[in-house]
C-alpha positions as CSV (number, residue, x, y, z in Angstrom):
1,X,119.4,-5.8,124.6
2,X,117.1,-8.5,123.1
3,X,115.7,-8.6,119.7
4,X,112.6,-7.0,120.7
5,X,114.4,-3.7,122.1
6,X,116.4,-3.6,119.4
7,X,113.3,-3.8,116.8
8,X,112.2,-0.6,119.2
9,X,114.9,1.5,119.1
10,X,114.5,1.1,115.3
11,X,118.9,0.5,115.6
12,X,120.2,-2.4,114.5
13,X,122.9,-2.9,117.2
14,X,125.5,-6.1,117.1
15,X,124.9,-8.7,119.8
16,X,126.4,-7.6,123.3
17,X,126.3,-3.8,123.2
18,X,124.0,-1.8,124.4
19,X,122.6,1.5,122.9
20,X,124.0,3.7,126.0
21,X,127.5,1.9,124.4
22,X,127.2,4.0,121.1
23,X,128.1,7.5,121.8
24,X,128.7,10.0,118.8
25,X,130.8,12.7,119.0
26,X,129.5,15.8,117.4
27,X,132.0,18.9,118.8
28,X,128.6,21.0,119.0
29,X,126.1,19.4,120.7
30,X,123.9,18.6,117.9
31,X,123.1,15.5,116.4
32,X,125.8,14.2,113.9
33,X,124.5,14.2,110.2
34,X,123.9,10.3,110.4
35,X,121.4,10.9,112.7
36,X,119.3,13.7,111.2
37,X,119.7,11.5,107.8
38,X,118.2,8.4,109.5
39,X,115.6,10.7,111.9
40,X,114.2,12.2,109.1
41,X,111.2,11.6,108.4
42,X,111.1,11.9,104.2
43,X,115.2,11.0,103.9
44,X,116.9,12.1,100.8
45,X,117.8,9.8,98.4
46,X,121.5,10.2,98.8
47,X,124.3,9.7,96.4
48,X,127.1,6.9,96.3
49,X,129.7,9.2,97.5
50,X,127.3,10.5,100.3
51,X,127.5,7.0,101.0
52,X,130.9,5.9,100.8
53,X,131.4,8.9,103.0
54,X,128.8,8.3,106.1
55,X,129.9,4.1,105.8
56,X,133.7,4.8,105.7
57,X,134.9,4.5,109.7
58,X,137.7,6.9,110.0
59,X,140.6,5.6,112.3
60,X,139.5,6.5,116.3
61,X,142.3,7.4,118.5
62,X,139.9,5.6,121.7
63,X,138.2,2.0,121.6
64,X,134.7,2.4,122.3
65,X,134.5,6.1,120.5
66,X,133.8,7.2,116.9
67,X,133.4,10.5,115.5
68,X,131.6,11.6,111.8
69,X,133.7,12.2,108.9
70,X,133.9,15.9,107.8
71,X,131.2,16.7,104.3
72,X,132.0,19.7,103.0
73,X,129.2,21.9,101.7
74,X,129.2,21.7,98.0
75,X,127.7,25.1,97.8
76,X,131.1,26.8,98.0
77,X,133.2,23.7,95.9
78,X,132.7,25.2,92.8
79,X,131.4,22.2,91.0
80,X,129.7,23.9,87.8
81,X,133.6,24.4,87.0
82,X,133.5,20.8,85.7
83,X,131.6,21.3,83.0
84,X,129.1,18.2,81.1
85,X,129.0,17.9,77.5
86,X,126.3,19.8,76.0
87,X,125.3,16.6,74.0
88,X,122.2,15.3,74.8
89,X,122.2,11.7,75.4
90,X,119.7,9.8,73.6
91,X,116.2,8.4,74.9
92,X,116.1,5.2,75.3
93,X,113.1,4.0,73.3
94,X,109.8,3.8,75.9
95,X,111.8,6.3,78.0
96,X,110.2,9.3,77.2
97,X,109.6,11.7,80.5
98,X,110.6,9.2,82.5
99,X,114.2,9.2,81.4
100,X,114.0,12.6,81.7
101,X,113.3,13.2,84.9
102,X,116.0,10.4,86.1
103,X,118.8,12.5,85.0
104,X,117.6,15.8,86.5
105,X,117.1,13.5,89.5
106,X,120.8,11.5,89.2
107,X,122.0,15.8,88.4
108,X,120.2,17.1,91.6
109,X,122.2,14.4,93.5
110,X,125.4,14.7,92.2
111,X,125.4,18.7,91.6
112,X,122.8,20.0,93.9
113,X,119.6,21.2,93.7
114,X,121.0,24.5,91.9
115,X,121.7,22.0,88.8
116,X,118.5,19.6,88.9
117,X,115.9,21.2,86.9
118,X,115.9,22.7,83.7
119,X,114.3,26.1,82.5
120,X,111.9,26.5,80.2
121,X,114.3,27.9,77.5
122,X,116.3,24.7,78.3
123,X,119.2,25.7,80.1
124,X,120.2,23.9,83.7
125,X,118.6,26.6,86.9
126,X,122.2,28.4,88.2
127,X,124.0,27.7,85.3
128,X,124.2,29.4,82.0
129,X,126.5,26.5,80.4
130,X,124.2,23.6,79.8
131,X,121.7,24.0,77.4
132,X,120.1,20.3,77.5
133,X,118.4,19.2,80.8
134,X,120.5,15.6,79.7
135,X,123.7,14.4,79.3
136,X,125.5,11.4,78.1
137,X,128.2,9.9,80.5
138,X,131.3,10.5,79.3
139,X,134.7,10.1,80.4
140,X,135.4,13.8,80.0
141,X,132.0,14.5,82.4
142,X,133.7,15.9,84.9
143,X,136.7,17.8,82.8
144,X,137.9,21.0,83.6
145,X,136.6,24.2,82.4
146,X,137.0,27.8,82.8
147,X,134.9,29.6,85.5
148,X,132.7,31.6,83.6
149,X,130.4,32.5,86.2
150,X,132.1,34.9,87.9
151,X,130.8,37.9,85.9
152,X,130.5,40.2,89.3
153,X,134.2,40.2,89.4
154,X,136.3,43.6,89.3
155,X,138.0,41.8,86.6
156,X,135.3,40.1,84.5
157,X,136.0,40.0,80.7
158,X,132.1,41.8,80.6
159,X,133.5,44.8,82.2
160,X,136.8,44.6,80.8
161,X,135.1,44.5,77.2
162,X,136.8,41.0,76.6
163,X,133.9,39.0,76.4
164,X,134.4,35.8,74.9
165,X,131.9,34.3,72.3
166,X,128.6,35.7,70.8
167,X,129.2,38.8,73.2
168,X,132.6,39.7,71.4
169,X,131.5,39.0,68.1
170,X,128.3,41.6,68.8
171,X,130.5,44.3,69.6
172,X,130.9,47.1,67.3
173,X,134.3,46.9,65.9
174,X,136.5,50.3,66.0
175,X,135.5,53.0,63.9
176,X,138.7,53.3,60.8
177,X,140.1,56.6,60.5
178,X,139.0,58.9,58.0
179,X,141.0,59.0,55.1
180,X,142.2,62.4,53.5
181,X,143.1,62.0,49.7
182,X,147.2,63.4,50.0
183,X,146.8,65.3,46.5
184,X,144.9,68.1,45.5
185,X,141.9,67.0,42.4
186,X,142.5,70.7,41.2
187,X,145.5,73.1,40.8
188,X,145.0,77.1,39.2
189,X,147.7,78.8,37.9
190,X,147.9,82.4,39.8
191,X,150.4,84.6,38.5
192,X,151.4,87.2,40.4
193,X,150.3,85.8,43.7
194,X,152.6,87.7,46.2
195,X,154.3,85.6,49.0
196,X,154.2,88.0,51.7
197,X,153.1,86.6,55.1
198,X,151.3,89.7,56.5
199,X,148.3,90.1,53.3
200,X,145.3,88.3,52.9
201,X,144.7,87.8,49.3
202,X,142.0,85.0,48.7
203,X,138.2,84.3,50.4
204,X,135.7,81.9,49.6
205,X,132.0,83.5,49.3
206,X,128.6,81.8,50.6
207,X,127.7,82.0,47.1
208,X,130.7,79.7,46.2
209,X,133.0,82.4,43.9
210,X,136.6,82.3,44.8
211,X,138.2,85.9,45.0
212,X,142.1,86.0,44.8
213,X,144.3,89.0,44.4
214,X,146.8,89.1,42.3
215,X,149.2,91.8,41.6
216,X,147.0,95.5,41.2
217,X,144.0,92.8,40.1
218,X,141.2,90.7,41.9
219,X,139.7,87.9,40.1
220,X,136.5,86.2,40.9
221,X,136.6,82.1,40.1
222,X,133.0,80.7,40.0
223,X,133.5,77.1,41.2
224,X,130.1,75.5,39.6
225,X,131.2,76.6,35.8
226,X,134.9,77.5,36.5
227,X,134.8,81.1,34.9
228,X,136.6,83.7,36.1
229,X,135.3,87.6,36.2
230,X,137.9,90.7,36.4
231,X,136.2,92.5,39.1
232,X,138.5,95.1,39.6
233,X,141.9,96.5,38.3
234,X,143.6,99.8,41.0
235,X,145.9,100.6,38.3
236,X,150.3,100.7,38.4
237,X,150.1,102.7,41.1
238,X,148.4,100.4,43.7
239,X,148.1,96.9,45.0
240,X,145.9,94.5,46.4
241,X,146.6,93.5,50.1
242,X,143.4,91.8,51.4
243,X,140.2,90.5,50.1
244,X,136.8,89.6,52.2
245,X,133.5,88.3,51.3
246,X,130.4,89.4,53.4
247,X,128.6,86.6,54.9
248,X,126.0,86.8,52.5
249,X,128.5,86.5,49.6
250,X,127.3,89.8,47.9
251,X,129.5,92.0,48.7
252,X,133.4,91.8,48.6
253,X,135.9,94.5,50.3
254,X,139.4,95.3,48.8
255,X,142.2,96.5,51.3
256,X,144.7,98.2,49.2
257,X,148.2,99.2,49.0
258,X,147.5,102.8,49.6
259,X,145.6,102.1,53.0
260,X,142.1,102.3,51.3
261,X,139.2,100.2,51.8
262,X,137.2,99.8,48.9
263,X,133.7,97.7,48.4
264,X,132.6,95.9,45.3
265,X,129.2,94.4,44.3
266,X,130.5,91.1,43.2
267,X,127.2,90.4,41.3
268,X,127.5,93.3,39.3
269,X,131.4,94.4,39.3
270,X,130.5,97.9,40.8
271,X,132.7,99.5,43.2
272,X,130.2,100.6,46.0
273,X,132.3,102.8,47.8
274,X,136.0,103.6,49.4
275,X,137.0,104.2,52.6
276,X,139.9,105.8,53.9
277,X,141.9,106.6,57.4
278,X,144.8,104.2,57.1
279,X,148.1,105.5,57.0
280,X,149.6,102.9,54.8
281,X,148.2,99.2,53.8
282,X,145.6,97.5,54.9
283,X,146.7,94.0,54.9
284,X,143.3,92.1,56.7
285,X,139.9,92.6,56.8
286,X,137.0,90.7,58.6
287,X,133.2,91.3,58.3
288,X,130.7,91.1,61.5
289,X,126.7,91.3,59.9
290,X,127.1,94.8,59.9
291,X,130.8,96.0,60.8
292,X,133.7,96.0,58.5
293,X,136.7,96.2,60.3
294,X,140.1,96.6,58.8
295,X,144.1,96.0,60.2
296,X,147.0,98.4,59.3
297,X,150.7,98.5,59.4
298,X,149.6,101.9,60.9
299,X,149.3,99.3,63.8
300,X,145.3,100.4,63.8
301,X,142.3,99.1,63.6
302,X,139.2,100.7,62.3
303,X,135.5,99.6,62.3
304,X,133.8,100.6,59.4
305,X,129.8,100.9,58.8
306,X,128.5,101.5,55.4
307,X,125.1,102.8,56.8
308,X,126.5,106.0,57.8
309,X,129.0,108.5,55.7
310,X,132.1,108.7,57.6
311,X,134.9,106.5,56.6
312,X,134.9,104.5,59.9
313,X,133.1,105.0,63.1
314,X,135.5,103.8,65.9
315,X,139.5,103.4,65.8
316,X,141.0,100.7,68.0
317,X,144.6,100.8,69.1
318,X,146.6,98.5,70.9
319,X,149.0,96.7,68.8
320,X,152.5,97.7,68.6
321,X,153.2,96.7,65.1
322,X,151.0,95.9,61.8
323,X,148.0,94.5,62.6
324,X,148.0,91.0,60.5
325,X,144.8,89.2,61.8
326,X,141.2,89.9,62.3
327,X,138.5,87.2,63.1
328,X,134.7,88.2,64.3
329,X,133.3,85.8,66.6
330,X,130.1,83.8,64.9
331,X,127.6,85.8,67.2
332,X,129.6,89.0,66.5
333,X,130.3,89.9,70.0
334,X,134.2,89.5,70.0
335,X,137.0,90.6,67.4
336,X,140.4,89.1,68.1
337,X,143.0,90.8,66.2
338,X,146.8,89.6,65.7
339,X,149.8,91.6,65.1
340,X,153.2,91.7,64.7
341,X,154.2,92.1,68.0
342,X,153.4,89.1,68.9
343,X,150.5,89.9,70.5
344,X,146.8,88.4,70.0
345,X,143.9,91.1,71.4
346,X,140.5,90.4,72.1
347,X,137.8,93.0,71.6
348,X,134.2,93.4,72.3
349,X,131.7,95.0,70.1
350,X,131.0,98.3,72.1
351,X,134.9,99.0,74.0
352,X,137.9,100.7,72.3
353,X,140.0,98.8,74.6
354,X,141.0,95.1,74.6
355,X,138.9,92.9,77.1
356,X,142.2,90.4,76.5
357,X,146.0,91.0,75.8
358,X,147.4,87.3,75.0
359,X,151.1,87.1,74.6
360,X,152.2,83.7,75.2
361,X,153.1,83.7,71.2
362,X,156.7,84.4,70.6
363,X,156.4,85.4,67.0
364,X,153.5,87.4,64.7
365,X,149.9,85.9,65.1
366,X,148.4,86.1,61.7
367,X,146.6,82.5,62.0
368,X,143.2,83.1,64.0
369,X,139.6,81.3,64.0
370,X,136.8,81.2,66.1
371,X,135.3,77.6,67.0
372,X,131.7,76.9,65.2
373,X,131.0,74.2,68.1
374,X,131.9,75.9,71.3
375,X,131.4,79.9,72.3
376,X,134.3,81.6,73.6
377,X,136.8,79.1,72.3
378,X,139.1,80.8,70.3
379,X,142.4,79.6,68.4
380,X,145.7,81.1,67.1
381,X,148.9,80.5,65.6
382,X,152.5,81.9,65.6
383,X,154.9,82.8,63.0
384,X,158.0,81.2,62.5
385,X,159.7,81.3,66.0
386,X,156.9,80.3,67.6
387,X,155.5,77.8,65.6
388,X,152.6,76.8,68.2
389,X,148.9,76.5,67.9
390,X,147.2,77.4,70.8
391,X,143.4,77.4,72.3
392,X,142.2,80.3,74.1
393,X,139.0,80.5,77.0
394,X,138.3,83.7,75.6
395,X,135.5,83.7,78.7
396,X,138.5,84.4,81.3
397,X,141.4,84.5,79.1
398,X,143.0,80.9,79.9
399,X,145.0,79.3,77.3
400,X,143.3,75.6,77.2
401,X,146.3,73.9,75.2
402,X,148.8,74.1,72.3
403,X,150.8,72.0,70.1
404,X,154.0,73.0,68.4
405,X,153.6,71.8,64.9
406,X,157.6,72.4,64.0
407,X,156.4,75.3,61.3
408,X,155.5,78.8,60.9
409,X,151.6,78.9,61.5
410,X,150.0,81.0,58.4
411,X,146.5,80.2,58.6
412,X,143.7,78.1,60.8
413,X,140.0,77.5,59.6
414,X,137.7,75.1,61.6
415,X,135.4,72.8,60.0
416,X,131.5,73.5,61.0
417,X,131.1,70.3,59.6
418,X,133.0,68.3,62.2
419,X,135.1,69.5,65.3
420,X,138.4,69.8,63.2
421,X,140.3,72.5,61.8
422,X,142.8,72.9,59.4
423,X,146.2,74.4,59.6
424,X,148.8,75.9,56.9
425,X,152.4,76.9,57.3
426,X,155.0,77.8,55.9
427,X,159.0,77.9,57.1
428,X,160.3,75.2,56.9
429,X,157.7,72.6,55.6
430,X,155.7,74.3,53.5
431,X,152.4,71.8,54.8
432,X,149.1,71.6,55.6
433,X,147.8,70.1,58.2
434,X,144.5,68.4,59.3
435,X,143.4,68.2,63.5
436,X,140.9,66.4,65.7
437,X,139.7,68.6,68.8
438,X,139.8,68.5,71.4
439,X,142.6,65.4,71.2
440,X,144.6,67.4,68.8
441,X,145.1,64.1,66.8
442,X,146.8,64.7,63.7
443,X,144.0,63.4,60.7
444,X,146.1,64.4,57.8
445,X,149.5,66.4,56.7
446,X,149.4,67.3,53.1
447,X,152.0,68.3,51.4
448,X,152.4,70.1,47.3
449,X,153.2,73.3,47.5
450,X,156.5,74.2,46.8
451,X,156.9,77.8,49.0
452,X,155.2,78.8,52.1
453,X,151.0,78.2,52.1
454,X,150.4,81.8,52.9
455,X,146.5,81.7,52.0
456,X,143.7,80.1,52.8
457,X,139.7,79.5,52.8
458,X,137.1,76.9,52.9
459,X,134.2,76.3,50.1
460,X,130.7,77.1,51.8
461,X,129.8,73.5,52.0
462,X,133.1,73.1,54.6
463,X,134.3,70.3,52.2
464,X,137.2,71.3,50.3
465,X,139.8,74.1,51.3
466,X,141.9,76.2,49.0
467,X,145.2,76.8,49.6
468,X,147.6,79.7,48.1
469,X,151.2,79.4,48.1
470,X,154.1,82.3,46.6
471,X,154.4,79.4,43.9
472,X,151.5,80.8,42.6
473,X,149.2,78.1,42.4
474,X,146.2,77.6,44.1
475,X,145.4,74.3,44.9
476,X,142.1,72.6,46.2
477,X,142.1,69.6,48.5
478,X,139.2,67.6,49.9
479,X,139.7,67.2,53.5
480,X,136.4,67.3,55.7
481,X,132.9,65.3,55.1
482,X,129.8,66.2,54.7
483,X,126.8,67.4,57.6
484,X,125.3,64.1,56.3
485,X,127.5,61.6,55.3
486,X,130.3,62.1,57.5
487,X,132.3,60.8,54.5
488,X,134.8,62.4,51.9
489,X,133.5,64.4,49.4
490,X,133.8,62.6,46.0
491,X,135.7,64.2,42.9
492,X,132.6,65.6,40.4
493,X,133.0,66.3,36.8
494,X,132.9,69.9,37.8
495,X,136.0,68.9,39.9
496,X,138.5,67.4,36.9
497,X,142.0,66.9,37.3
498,X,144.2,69.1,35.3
499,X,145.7,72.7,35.8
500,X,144.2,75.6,34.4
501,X,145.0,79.5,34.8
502,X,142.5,81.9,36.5
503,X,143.2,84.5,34.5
């Protein structure tokens, strides 16, 4: 081929070998990359190592034949794992743009066109690690980095919730537990305050007066001034067994020794009426809005109403033993009742018949309390060989869970101020004890008393409990927070340390 042909072709080709001479093996068919680089009509300006890739000749097995050099696709090399210094390198002066737009040019080259231009906010497009559109060579330009990019992964710190940097440092750090002061910030002395496991001798009013029975006596304890009103005295021959506050804190109902039910008007100190048709004591009492109903060691229990003149108006019977604990549901639908027989009943507000006979406890059930948060969940506890506290579906009579808490259960109370409750017992530990529901998370155990916390109740603003012990003192711990703050309730003046007597 002369010079003139060879001008044609466009091919410089060395002297004495013809174009038919120079054949490319593809494996496919289509042209070899040299050839769409050097057909094209607006070529790419192509890096060194493009270069040093097309010029290198590999080693050919046949004289005459030559084959391209594999080019990987750097889409899938994984470049932007060699990360650039975020250092921007500095403008040469007279540069300006110009310089500029060389390195996102020299970038595009090297990288790719996913790493050539800059966005607005000045990061690199497809990449969230460079925040300069420049930078300075370096001998630690092409270092290795973690991938970072990878954030659809199973396994991705982001889903994981171990992002690294500003996204770690954003998250809201774990909530600390609450913390329950262990002592009490008041003790009353309360002599004559009986240890017996099946009465009910103390109850907290709406109207925040503390009523405790002691001995043939009940004493009213206003909490806002601390004095304390004789309300009533049944004489040598009778006792006080239980003590109840209506829910409007008005009205206060005496069960006594002799099996009589008697009311008071705590405002006043006047004995409203008495009630009879219990055989023997009435140890618990529990007030619906308008039923009064009262337990026995008759094994009865009897629903009073004081807008008619009988002495009760229905008589429910189903325990086997004395009848130890009676809680109304909050929308007064359901009583459950506990007994000594190990039993716990549930019983609607029209039927003489239990709707539920629960006898998973192995030992008396005096502790019971309705939930504040949910309807129809329902809670109890066991005496001594029992020891367990366990949540009822009172809906269909399913027991949800239970806990053994390694004492005898005397009393449960829930908080309506968060979804806890509160526990007291009594052989062998003597403690009181504070749980989250539904994880039944221990919050707080509180110990002080020296003989088994038979009593309990809870100050209207579900902040501070009472407890009541056969060491005859009563003792008041803060242990819930407030609807608002969700934080202790703080000691007050009101509140001073020290011991006094309540009567």
């Amino acid at each position: 081929m002369d010079s003139n042909q060879r001008r044609k072709s466009g091919i410089n080709l060395p002297a004495g070998m013809s174009e038919t001479s120079l054949r490319l093996n593809t494996g496919a068919g289509s042209p070899s990359p040299l050839i769409r680089a050097l057909s094209s009509p607006s070529p790419r300006i192509m890096s060194p190592r493009t270069i040093s890739n097309l010029t290198s000749s590999p080693s050919s097995k046949s004289a005459g034949a030559c084959s391209d050099r594999f080019i990987p696709c750097r889409s899938s090399s994984r470049l932007h794992t060699f990360g650039l210094l975020d250092k921007p390198s500095p403008v040469k002066e007279g540069g300006g743009a110009n310089n500029e737009a060389y390195t996102r040019l020299l970038r595009c080259e090297l990288f790719g066109p996913d790493f050539g231009f800059s966005s607005p906010a000045g990061g690199t497009k497809g990449s969230g690690s460079y925040s300069s559109p420049a930078s300075s060579p370096s001998k630690n330009m092409l270092r290795f980095k973690t991938d970072t990019s990878g954030q659809n992964s199973p396994y991705s710190g982001s889903i994981l919730g171990q992002d690294n940097g500003s996204s770690s440092e954003s998250a809201t750090p774990p909530k600390p537990p609450r913390k329950v002061p262990k002592t009490p910030h008041k003790v009353l002395d309360a002599p004559s305050l009986q240890d017996d496991f099946y009465l009910n001798l103390v109850d907290w009013s709406s109207q925040n007066v503390l009523a405790v029975g002691l001995g043939s006596c009940v004493y009213l304890w206003t909490a806002t001034t601390s004095k304390v009103t004789k309300l009533c005295d049944l004489g040598p021959n009778d006792g006080v067994c239980s003590v109840q506050w209506t829910r409007e804190g008005s009205y206060i109902s005496v069960g006594t020794s002799l099996g009589k039910v008697q009311v008071w008007d705590g405002t006043q100190c006047k004995k409203v009426r008495t009630m009879g048709g219990h055989q023997t004591r009435t140890g618990v009492l529990a007030w619906s809005s308008r039923i009064l109903s009262s337990g026995s060691r008759d094994r009865n229990i009897l629903q009073h109403d004081l807008r008619v003149p009988s002495d009760y108006i229905s008589k429910l019977v189903g325990h086997k033993s004395e009848v130890c604990g009676l809680k109304w549901s909050h929308d007064d639908r359901e009583l459950a009742s506990g007994g000594n027989d190990n039993q716990l009943l549930v019983w609607n507000q029209h039927s003489t018949q239990p709707l539920l006979k629960l006898t998973e406890h192995t030992a008396a059930v005096k502790a019971i309390a309705w939930s504040p948060h949910q309807s129809n969940l329902l809670v109890s506890g066991g005496g001594t060989a029992d020891r367990c506290i366990r949540f009822w579906n009172t809906a269909n009579g399913s027991q949800l869970n239970h806990v053994d808490t390694g004492s005898q259960v005397c009393n449960l109370a829930w908080s309506k101020n968060v979804n806890e409750l509160v526990s007291t017992h009594g052989y062998s530990q003597n403690q009181i004890m504070v749980w989250k529901y539904p994880t039944l998370a221990k919050v707080a155990t509180l110990t002080g008393h020296s003989m088994r916390v038979l009593y309990l109740a809870m100050s209207p603003d579900g902040q501070t409990i009472v407890t009541g012990a056969g060491d005859e003192t009563l003792r008041f711990w803060n242990v819930f927070p407030s609807v608002k703050s969700q934080a202790p309730v703080r000691d007050s003046g009101l509140w001073s340390l020290g011991r006094t007597q309540i009567r």
